[in-house]
VOGU-3710 file (C-alpha; in Angstrom, 3 decimals, decimal comma):
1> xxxxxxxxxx> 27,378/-79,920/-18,239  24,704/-78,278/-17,093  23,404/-75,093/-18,202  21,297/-72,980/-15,728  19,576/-70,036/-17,045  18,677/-67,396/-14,722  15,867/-64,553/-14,928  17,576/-61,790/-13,975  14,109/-59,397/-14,684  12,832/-57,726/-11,412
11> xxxxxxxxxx> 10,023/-60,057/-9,955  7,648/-56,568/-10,242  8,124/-55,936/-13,728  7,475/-59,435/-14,277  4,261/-59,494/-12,721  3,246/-56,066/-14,272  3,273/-54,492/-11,044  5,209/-51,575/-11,848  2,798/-50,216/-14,776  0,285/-50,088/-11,881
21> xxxxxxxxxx> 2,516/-47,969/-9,892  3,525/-45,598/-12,482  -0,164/-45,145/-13,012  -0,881/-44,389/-9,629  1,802/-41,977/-9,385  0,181/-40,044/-12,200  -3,079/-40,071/-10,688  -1,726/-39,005/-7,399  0,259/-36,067/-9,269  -2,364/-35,017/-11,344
31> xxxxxxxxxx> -5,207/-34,980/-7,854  -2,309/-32,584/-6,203  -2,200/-30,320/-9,254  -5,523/-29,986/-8,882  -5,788/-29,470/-5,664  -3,169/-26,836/-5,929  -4,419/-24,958/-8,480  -8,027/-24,980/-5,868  -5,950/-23,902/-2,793  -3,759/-21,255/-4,539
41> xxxxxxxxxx> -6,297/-18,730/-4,983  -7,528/-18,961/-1,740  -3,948/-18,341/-0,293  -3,018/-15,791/-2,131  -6,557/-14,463/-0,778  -5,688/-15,269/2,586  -1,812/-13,198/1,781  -3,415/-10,386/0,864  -6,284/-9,998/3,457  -2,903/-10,410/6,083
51> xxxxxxxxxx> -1,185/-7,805/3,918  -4,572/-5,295/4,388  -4,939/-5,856/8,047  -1,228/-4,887/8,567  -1,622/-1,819/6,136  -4,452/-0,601/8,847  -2,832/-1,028/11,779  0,066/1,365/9,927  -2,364/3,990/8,880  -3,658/3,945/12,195
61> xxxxxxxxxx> -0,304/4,193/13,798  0,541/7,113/11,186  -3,046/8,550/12,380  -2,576/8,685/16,125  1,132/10,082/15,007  0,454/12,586/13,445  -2,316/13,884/15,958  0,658/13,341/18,614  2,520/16,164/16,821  -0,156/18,505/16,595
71> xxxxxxxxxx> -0,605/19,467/20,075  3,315/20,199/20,561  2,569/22,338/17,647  0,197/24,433/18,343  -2,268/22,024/16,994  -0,904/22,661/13,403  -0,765/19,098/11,132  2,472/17,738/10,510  3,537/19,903/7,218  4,303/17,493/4,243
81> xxxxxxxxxx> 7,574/19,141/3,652  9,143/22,061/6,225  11,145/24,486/4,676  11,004/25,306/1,437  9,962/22,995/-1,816  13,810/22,542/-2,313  13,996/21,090/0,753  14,872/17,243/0,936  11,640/15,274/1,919  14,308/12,099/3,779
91> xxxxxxxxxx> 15,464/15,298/5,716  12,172/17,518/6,382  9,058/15,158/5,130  6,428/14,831/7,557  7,244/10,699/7,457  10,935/11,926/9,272  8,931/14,414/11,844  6,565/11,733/13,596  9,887/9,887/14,481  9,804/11,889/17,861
101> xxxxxxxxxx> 6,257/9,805/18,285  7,232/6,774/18,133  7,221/6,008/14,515  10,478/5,110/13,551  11,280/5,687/9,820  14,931/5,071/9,893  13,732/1,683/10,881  11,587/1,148/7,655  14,091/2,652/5,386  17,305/0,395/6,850
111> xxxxxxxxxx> 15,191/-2,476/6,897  12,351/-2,236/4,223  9,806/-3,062/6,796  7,838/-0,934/9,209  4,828/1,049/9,350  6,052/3,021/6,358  6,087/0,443/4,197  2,368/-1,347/2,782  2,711/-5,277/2,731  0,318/-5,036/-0,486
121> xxxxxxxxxx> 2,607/-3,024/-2,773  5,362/-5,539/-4,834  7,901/-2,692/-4,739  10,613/-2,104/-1,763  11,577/0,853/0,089  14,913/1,817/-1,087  17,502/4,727/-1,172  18,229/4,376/-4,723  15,518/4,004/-6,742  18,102/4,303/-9,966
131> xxxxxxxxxx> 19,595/0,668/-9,168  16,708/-1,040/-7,518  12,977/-0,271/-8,486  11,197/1,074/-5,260  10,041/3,762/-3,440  12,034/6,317/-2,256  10,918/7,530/0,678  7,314/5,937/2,027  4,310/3,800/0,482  1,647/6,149/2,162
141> xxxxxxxxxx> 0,964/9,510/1,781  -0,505/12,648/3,756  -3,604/14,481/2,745  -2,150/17,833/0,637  -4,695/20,156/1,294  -4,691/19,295/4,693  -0,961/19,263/5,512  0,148/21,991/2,869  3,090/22,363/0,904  5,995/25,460/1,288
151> xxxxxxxxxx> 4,923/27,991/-1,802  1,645/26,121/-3,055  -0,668/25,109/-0,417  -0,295/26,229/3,650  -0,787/23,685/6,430  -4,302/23,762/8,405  -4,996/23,315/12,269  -7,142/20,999/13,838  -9,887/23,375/14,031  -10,211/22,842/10,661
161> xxxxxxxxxx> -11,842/19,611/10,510  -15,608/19,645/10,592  -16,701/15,831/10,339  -13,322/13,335/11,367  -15,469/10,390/10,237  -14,791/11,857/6,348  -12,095/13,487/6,541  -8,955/11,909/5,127  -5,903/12,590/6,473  -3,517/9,872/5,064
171> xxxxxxxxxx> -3,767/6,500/2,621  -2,006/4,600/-0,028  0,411/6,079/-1,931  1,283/5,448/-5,727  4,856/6,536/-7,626  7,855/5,935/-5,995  8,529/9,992/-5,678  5,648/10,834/-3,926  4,632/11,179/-0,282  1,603/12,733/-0,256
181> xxxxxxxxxx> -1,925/12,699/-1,592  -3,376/15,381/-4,184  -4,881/14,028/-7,080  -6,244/10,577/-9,075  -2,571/10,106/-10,053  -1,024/9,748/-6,281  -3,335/7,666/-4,637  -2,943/3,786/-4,376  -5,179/0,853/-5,172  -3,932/-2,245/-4,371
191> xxxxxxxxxx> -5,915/-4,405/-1,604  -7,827/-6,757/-3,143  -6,536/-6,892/-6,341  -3,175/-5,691/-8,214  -2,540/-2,428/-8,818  -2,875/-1,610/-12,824  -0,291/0,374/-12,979  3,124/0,502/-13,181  4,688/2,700/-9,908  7,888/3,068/-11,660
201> xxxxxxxxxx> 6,907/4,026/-15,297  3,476/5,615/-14,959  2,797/7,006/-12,191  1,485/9,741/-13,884  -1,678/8,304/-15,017  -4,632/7,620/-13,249  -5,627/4,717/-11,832  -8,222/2,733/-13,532  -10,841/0,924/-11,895  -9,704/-2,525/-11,722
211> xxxxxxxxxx> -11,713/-3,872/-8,415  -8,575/-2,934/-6,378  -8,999/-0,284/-2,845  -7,105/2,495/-1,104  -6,687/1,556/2,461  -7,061/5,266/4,026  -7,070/6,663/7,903  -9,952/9,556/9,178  -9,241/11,956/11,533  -11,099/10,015/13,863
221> xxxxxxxxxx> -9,056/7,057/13,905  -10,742/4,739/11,765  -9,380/3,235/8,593  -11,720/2,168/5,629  -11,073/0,711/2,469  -12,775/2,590/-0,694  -12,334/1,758/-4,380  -11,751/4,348/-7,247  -14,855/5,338/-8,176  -16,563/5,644/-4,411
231> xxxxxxxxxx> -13,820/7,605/-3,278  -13,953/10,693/-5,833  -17,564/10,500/-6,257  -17,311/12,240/-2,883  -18,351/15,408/-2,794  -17,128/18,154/-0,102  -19,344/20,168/1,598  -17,336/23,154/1,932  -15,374/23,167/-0,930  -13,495/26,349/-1,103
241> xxxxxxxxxx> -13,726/28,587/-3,913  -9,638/29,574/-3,861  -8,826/26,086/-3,650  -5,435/24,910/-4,979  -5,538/23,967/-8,764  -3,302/20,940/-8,538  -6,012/19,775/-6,453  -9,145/19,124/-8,685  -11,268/16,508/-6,909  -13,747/17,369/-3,768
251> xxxxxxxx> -12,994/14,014/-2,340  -9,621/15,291/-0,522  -11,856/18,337/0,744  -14,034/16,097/2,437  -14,947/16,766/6,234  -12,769/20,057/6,188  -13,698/23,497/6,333  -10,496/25,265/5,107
//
């Protein structure tokens, strides 16, 4: 008999072929890698430059808002809270009184989205902050000594602003409590780079300089993005000499003549 013997070894891995492949297939990995590692910065460039154009079309929005409700009132700025200080901001905050102007924050609140809320910032807008970490109410915030505050600080008219090319009249907001600007605690850096602190845990603390900006909106429309140390190196010039204590920078004073 006979005895046939068959090689039953693929006709690639005979030849070697195969250890060519699996080489190739490195080499192909490895120049993706690489080019992903290249491309990754510059889209996560690209995400947040999107992010900072969207956070100044919803400052200007808030802007031409809130200059919408001043002439139905007597040309007073929206107050930051009406009533008293007990009163509940989701109920009285200025953010709930420009919804007769077309800025809809029951919109941003049911759906985390809207003008209300600032692409940039990792943290949602929620209702309960105590299960999910988030803001509770908005991710920008008014100018305090502009807008007032029942039993610390009154509201001011139009009248009062001097130069609307420096005066500030809303921006990023840090700490998921707050809803207005006052100090180096409240305000919000984080276009360009990450903010360095932690919204939920320290909002307390100032910001440091970390290369990140405030996106904030003038009283003449524009928007302009300013990093930590330009923005309270400004200096006001009419800085009033009874001016609210829990207000201790110039910078918010800017343009106004209170």
């Amino acid at each position: 008999m006979r005895i046939q013997y068959f090689n039953t070894m693929p006709q690639k891995m005979a030849t070697g072929n195969s250890i060519f492949t699996i080489i190739e297939l490195l080499i192909v990995i490895a120049i993706i890698a690489i080019l992903a590692s290249l491309l990754l910065p510059a889209l996560n460039r690209a995400k947040e430059s999107a992010g900072g154009i969207l956070c100044s079309s919803n400052l200007r929005s808030i802007g031409t808002g809130i200059y919408s409700y001043s002439p139905d009132y007597q040309d007073w700025f929206v107050p930051v809270l009406q009533g008293t200080n007990s009163s509940a901001p989701r109920n009285e905050g200025w953010f709930v009184k420009l919804e007769n102007y077309g800025i809809k924050y029951s919109r941003a609140l049911r759906t985390d989205k809207g003008i209300f809320r600032c692409p940039s910032d990792r943290y949602p807008l929620t209702t309960d902050t105590s299960k999910i970490k988030g803001y509770a109410y908005v991710q920008y915030g008014v100018n305090y000594v502009l807008h007032g505050y029942p039993g610390s600080a009154k509201n001011h008219k139009t009248s009062s602003v001097v130069n609307a090319s420096q005066a500030m009249i809303a921006g990023d907001v840090f700490g998921y409590p707050n809803y207005f600007l006052s100090n180096k605690t409240t305000l919000a850096f984080r276009h360009g780079r990450p903010e360095s602190r932690d919204a939920l845990t320290a909002y307390s603390v100032s910001a440091i300089e970390t290369g990140g900006k405030a996106n904030l909106v003038y009283a003449d429309g524009h928007v302009e993005s300013m990093g930590y140390s330009k923005f309270f190196a400004q200096k006001a010039q009419f800085y009033p000499p009874d001016h609210d204590s829990f207000v201790t920078n110039e910078a918010f004073y800017c343009g106004l003549k209170l």
